[in-house]
C-alpha positions as CSV (number, residue, x, y, z in Angstrom):
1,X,-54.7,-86.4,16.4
2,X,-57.5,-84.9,14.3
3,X,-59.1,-81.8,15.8
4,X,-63.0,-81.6,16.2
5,X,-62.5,-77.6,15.0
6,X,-62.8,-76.7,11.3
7,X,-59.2,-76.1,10.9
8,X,-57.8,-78.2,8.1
9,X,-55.9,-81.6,8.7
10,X,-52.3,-81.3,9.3
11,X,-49.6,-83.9,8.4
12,X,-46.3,-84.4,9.0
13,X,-43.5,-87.0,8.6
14,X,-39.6,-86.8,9.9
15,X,-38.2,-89.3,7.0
16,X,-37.4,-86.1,4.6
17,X,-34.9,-84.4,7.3
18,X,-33.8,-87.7,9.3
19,X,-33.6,-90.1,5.8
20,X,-34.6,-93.5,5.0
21,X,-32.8,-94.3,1.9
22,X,-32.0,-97.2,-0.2
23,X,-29.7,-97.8,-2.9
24,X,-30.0,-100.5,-5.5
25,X,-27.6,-102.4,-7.2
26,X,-27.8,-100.0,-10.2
27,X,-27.2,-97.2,-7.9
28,X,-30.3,-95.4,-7.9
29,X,-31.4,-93.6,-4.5
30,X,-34.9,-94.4,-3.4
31,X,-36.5,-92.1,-0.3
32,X,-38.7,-94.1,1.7
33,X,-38.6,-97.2,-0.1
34,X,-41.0,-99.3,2.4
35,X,-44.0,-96.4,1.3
36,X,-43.4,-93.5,-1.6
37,X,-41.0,-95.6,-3.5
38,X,-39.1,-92.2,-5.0
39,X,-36.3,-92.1,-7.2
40,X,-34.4,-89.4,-5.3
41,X,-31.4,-90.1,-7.6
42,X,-28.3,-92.0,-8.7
43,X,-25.2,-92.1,-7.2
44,X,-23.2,-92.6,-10.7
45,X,-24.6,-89.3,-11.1
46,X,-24.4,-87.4,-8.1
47,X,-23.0,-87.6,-4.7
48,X,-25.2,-88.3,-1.4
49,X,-25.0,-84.5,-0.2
50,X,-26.6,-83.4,-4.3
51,X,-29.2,-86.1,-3.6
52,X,-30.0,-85.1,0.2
53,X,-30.1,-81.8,-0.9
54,X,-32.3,-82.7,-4.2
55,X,-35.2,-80.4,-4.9
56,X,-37.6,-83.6,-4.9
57,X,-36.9,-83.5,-1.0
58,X,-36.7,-79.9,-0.7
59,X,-39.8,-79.9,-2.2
60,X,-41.4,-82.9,0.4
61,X,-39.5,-80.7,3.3
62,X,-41.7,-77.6,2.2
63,X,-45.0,-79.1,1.9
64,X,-44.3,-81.5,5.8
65,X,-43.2,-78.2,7.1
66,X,-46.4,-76.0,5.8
67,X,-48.7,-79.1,7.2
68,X,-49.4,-80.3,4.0
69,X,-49.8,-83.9,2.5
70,X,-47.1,-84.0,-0.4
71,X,-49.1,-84.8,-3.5
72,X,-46.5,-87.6,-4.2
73,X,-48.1,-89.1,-0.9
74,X,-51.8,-88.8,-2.0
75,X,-51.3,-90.8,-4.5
76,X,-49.9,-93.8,-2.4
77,X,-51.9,-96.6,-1.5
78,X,-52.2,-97.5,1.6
79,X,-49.8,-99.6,4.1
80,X,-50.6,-103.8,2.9
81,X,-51.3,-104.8,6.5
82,X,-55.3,-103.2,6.2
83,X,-54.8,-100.2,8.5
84,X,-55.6,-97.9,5.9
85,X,-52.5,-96.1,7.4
86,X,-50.2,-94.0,4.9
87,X,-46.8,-94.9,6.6
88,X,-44.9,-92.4,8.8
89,X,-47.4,-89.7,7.6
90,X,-49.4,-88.7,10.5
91,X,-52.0,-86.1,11.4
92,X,-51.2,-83.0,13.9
């Protein structure tokens, strides 16, 4: 929940420590493939552990845990069913 204070937003999302992964046919790793749709990796290439430990998430674990909105996430449209909502991103 937004404060009324002039502190800056805060946002935060677990997906980068707890996972949400796919992996398609051609073996490529997407995180969050419902929202942020990012290549993470390829499992012909690397194993799970490289990509979990990727500095694409290392990265998105740095910027969740400093409060800050990824710029990969600004980017993102919004969720299709009209909320305006931007996924598991919340505000704290």
């Amino acid at each position: 929940m937004k404060s009324n204070s002039s502190e800056p937003t805060r946002y935060f999302c677990t997906l980068p420590w707890t996972g949400l992964f796919s992996i398609k046919t051609n073996l490529d790793v997407t995180f969050c493939p419902c929202f942020l749709q990012m290549k993470i990796g390829n499992l012909a290439e690397a194993s799970i552990r490289e990509i979990w430990n990727s500095e694409k998430l290392q990265e998105l674990r740095r910027s969740f845990s400093k409060g800050e909105l990824p710029d990969r996430a600004l980017s993102q449209p919004t969720l299709p069913d009209g909320s305006g909502k931007k996924c598991m991103i919340r505000m704290v």
